[in-house]
C-alpha positions in Angstrom: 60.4 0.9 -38.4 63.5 -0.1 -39.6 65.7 0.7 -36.7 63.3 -1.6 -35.4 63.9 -4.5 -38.2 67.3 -4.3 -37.5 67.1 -4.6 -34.0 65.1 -7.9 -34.5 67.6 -9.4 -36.2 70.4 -8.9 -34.1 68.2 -9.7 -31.2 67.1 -12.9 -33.3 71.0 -13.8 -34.4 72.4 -12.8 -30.7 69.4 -15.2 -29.2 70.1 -18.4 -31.2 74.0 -18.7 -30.2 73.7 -17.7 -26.6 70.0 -19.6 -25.5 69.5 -22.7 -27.4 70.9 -25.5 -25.5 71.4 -28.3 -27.7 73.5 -30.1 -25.6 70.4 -31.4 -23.3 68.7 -32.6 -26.0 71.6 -34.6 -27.7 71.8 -36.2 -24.3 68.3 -37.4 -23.8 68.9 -38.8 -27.4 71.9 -40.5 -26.5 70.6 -41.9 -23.2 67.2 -42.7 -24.7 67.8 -44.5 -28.0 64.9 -42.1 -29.1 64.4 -38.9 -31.7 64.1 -36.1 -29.7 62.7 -32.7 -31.4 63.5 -29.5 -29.3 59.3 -29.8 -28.4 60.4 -31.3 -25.0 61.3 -28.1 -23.4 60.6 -25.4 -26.3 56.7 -24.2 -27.6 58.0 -25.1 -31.0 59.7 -28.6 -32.3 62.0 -26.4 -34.4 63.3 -24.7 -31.1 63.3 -20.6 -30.3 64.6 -19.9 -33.8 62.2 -18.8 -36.3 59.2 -16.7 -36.8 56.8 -19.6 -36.0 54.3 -19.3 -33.3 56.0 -19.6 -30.6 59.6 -18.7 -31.8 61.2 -15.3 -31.3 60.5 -14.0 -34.4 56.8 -14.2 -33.9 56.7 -12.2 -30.1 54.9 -8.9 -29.9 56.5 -6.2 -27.0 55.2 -7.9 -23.9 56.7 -11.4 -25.1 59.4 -10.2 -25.8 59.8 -8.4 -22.3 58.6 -11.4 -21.0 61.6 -13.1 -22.9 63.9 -10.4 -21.4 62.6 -11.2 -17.6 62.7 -14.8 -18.3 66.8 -14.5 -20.0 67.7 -12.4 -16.5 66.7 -15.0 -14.1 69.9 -16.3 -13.6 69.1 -17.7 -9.7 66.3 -20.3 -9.1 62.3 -19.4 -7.8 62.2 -16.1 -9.9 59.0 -16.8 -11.2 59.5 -15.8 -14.7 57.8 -17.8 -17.7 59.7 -17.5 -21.0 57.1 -16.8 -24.2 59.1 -19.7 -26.3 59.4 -22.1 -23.0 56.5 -24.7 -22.8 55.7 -25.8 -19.3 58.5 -28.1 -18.7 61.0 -25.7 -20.2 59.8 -22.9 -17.5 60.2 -25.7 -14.2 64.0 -26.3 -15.6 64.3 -22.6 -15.2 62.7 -22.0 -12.2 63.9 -24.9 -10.7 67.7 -24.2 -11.8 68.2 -21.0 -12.7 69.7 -19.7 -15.5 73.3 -19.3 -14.1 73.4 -23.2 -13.2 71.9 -24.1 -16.6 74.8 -22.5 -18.2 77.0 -24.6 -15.5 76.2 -27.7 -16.4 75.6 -27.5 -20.3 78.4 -28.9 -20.4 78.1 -32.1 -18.6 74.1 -32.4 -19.6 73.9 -35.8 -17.5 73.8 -33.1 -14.2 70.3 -31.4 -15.3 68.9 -35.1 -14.3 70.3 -34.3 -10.9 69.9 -31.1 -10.4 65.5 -31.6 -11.3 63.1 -32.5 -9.2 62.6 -36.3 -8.4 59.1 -36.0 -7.9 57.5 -33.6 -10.3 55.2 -34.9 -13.1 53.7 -32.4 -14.8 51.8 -34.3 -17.5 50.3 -36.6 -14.2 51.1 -39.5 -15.9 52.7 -41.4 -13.1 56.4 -41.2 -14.3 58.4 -38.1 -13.1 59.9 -35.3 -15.8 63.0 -36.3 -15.0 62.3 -40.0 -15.9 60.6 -38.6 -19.1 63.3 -36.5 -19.6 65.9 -40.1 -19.7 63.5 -41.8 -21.9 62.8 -39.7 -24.6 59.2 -38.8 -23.9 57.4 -35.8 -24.2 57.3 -34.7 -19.7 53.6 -32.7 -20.8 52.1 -35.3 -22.7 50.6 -38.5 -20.5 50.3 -40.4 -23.7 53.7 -40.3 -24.3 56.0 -42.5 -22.1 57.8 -45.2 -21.7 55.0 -48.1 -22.0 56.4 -50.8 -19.5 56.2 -47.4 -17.3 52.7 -46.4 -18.0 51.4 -50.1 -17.8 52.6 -50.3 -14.5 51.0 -46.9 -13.3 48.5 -47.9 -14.9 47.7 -50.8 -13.0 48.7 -49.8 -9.9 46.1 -46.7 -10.4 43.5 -49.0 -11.5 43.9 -52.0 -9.6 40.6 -51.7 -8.0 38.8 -51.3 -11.5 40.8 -54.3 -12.6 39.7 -56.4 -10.0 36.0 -56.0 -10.2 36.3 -56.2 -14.0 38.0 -59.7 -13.5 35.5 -60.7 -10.8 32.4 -59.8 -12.7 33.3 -61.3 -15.7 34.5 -64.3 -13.5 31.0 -64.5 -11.9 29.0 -63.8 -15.3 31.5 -66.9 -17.0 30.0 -69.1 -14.5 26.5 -67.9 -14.2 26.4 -68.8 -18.1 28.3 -72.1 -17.5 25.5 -72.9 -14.8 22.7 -71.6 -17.0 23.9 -74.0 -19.9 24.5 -77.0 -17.6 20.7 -76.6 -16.6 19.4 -76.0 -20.3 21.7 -79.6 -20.7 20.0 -81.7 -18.2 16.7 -80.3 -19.0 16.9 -81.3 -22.2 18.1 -85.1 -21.6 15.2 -85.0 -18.7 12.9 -84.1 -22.1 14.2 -86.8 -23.5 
């Protein structure tokens, strides 16, 4: 039990230097204007740090092997989900791979690059790499940029909008017609 307490903690200590990445989230900070918690690609807002749900301190075995699968996919399409990745966190993964992650942590501007132009995860009508430059949250379609989500908004409900305008255009002047004949009734009672 204790062998095994120990081994936590060097796991814990060894994990937070060599897998937190920092860097991207400074940059969608910088390039955003925005406060940016490590939510955006982590299961927790405090990161992979702890022993919150969701942290490393809080995986049983199989997370934690899951964790060990997830930290050895070092080439793209592996397949492997990481226990204290959220959805978005898993793609970058999948999509990169863990040796070109550690490439360009560097030069954080290149994981815009390198992502998919066309995945949206949340289904929101603005790509996770979009989200990613704005600040907002890529699994949340509340969250985004809301010039952005207006306009996919509209252009999603156009239709909607239309017959909404036209009905209430038709029902405006249905009542102005209605009135104008209660009027002239009125003076013809007169």
């Amino acid at each position: 039990m204790k062998a095994l307490f120990i081994l936590g903690i060097l796991v814990f200590m060894y994990c937070s230097s060599v897998f937190a990445h920092p860097e991207f989230q400074r940059y969608s900070k910088e390039v955003s204007g925005r406060s940016i918690n490590c939510a955006m690609c982590h299961m927790h807002s405090d990161g992979p740090v702890g022993l919150k749900p969701g942290q490393i301190g809080s995986l049983n075995q199989d997370e934690l092997n899951a964790l060990g699968l997830a930290r050895q996919a070092f080439k793209p399409g592996s397949g492997a989900k990481s226990p204290i990745l959220n959805e978005f966190g898993n793609v970058i993964v999948e999509q990169l791979g863990k040796e070109k992650i550690l490439m360009i942590k560097q030069r954080p501007e290149l994981l815009v690059e390198s992502l998919s132009k066309t995945s949206d995860l949340d289904s929101d009508g603005i790509t996770d790499v979009e989200e990613f430059k704005d600040g907002t949250h890529p699994l949340n379609s509340l969250d985004g940029h809301p010039w952005k989500l207006f306009k996919n908004n509209l252009l999603k409900n156009w239709f909607h909008i239309l017959m909404l305008g036209l009905a209430t255009g038709c029902g405006l002047y249905g009542l102005y017609n209605a009135l104008l004949w209660l009027a002239m009734k009125a003076r013809r009672e007169e």
